[in-house]
N, C-alpha and C positions, 0 to 999 in steps of 0.2 A: 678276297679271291686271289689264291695264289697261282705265279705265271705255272707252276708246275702242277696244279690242280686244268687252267685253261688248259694246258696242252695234253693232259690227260684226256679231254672232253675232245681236242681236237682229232683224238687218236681212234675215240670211237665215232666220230660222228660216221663215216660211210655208214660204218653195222645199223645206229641209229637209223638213218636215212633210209637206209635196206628194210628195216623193219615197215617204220611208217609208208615205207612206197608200197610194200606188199599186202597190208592190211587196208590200207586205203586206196591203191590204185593212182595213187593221181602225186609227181613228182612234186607239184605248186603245197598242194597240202603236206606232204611229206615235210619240204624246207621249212613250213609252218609249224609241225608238230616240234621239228627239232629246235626251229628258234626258240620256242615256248619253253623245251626240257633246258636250254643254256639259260634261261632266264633267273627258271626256277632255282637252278643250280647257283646261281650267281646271289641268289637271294636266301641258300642255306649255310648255315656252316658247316665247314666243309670237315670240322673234328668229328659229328655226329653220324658220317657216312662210311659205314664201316666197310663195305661193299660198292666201290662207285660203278661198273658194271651192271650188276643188279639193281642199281640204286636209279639208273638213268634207263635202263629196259621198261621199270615197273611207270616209271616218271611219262617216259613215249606211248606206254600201252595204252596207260589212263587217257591221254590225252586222245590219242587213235580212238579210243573208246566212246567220246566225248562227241568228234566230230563223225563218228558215225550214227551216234544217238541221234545229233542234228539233222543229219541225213535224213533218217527215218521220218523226222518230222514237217521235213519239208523237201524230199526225195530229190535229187541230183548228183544222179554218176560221174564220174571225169571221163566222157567218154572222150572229151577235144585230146586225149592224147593218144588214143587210135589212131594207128597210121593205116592208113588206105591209099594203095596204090594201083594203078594201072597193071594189069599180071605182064604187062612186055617189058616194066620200066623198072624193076628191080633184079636184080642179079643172086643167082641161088644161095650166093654167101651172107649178101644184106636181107634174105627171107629167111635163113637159119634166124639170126641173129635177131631179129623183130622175133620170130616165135619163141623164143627162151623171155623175152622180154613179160608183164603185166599183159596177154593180150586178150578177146575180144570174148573168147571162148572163158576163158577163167574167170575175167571180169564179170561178165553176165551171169557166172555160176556162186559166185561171191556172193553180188547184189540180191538172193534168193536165201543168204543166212541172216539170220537175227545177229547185232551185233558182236556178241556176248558170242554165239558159234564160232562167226570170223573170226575174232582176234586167238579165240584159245584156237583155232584150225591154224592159223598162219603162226603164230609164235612157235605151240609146239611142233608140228610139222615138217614149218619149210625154216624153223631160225633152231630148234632142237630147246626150248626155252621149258625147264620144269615146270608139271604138273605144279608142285608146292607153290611157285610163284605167281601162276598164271591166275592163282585162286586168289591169292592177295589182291593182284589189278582189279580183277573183277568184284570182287569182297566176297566170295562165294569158296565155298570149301574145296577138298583137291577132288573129293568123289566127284562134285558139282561139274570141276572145272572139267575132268575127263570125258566126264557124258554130255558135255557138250562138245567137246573134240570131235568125238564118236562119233554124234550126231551129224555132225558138221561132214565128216570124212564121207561118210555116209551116201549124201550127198552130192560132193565134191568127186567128180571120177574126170581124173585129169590125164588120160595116156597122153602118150608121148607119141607125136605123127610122126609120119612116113616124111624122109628129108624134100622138102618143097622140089618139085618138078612135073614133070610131064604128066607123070600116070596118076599123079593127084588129081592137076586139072582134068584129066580125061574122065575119071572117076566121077568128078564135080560135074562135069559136064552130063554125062550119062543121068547122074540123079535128075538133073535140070530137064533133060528134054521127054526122061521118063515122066515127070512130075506133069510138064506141059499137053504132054500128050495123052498122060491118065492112064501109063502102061503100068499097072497095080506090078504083073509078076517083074518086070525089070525093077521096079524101085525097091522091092526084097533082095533083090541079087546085087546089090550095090550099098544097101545096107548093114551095118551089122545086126544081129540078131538084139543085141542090148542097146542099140543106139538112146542115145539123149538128146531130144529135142530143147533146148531153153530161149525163150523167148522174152525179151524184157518190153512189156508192153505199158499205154500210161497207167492203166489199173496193176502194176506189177508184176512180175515175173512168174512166167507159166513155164510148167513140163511139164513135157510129154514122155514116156519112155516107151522103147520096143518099136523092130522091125514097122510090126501091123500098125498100132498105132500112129508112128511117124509118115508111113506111106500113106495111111488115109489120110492124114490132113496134107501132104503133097499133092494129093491131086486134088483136092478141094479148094486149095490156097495158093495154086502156083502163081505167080507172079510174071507176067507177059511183057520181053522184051527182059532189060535189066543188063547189067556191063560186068564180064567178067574182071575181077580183081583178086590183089590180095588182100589182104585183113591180117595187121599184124605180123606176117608173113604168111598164114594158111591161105587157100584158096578160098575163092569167097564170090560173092556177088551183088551187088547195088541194083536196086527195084527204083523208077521215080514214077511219081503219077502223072498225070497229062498233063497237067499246069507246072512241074518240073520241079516241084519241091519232093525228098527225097522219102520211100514210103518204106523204104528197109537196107537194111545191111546185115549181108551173113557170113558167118565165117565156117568153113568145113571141116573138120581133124577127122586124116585119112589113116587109116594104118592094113598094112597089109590090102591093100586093093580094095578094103569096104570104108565106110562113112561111122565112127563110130561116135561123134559129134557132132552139133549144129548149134553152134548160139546166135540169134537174131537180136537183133536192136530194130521195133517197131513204135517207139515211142518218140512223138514229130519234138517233141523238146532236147530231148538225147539227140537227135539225129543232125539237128539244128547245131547242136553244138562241135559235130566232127565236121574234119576236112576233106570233102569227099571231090573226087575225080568228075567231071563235068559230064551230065545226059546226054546221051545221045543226040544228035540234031533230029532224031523222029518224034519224041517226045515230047508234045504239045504243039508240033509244029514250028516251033517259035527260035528254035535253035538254027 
């Protein structure tokens, strides 16, 4: 291993990094994937790699691939690196900044592809990584690899919110007291007409899509009490139950004055594992 080979490796590690954070979510596993691809590296010769680029994308993807297969077999999200804040206690430039980040709304929409979608969704997509190759990681052909992009994209509807402030929350709020109060025509006017409900529950990730649909399970489901926050940077809100353990986290992508996302996190294992902002003192009394 030549020092001019390591420092070649050192040149791409962010892009690496970037790759495995974005297909898996979770920066601990990312620094994992990448130690794995230096190893491996360290352990070829290095005359045989005609393409060291190519050579290290294909090397992170498999292995992204690998710990997501795991996933699947024994299911746990990275949610502990969701940031949840207090909506007073971040500043409009630190709530840009978290929403550009892996956050809460994309992660829960992620965790709802089969592995094999995700990685060909996030390579070609969000890294520009060819079809041709994408088919090698997977050992699947390039037609293969496309129509699972497709599928995956499909899926995947990730607008871009309205810059974090007031008329977000106001918005958030409006859904919130429509939903408590079981006012069916306000929760359509605050909706978008194609909203995505996603909700990652311990049986798995459910959607919902459209206005109707979304609104009826609002008034049927609303959650009583709960602390306005952010999620990521979007607005959002935290549900606990009366013994004060935490029964939900949601996050809202607002654009234009309606609601055109919702992802939840109702699974007490996930929820266990983020950092969430302290119940209310009404909540079980006990506070």
């Amino acid at each position: 291993m030549t020092d001019t080979l390591a420092e070649r490796f050192e040149a791409q590690r962010d892009r690496l990094r970037a790759v495995a954070h974005r297909v898996l979510g979770s920066h601990a596993d990312a620094e994992d994937v990448v130690q794995e691809a230096w190893l491996r590296l360290s352990r070829q010769d290095a005359a045989s790699i005609e393409n060291l680029d190519g050579w290290l994308t294909t090397v992170v993807g498999r292995i992204s691939l690998d710990v997501l297969r795991a996933r699947k077999s024994r299911p746990e999200a990275p949610y502990e690196e969701i940031v949840v804040t207090a909506d007073d206690s971040a500043s409009p430039g630190e709530n840009a900044e978290l929403a550009d980040s892996v956050g809460l709304a994309l992660l829960v929409v992620l965790e709802s592809l089969g592995p094999s979608e995700r990685l060909a969704f996030v390579l070609h997509d969000l890294f520009a990584v060819p079809f041709e190759e994408i088919a090698r990681i997977l050992g699947k052909s390039t037609a293969a690899a496309k129509m699972l992009a497709s599928r995956a994209r499909r899926k995947v509807r990730t607008p871009s919110p309205s810059p974090a402030g007031s008329l977000q929350r106001e918005v958030v709020q409006a859904f919130l007291t429509a939903a408590r109060d079981g006012d069916f025509e306000q929760l359509l006017r605050v909706l978008d007409p194609d909203v995505r409900l996603t909700v990652d529950t311990p049986d798995g990730v459910v959607v919902v899509l459209g206005a109707t649909n979304v609104a009826a399970g609002a008034r049927i489901g609303a959650a009583a009490g709960g602390r306005a926050v952010f999620v990521g940077g979007l607005p959002g809100v935290v549900a606990w139950r009366e013994d004060g353990t935490p029964m939900s986290v949601v996050a809202f992508t607002v654009v234009d004055g309606r609601i055109v996302s919702i992802a939840s996190v109702a699974d007490p294992v996930k929820l266990a594992s983020m950092e969430l902002p302290e119940p209310p003192e009404t909540v079980g009394g006990a506070r």
